[in-house]
Residue, then its C-alpha position, 0 to 999 in steps of 0.5 A: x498507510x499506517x506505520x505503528x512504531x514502537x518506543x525504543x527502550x534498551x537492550x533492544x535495536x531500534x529500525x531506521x524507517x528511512x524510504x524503501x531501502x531500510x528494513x521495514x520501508x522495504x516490507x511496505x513498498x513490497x506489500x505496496x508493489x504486490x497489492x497494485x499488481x494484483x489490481x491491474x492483473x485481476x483488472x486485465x483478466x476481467x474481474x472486477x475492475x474491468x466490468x464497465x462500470x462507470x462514474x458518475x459526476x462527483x457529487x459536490x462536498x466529496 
């Protein structure tokens, strides 16, 4: 996850970003929410995440 912040300069509020409940933690963990349930429902409707795919062993230095 990237957070860009601007500097804070006068005449303008600065957001507090302190966990899900400020302004801009709530966006992310909404994003964060939506994007994971997209992923488990397309996986539990057989799209790409349900092929049957499997993985190898990991190859070392990775």
């Amino acid at each position: 996850v990237c957070v860009i912040a601007d500097t804070p300069v006068p005449g303008r509020e600065a957001h507090a970003f302190a966990g899900p409940r400020s302004l801009w933690g709530a966006r992310l963990a909404r994003a964060v929410h939506r994007a994971v349930r997209d992923a488990v429902t397309e996986g539990a409707q057989g799209g790409p995440r349900a092929s049957g795919v499997t993985h190898g062993t990991p190859v070392a230095g990775y």
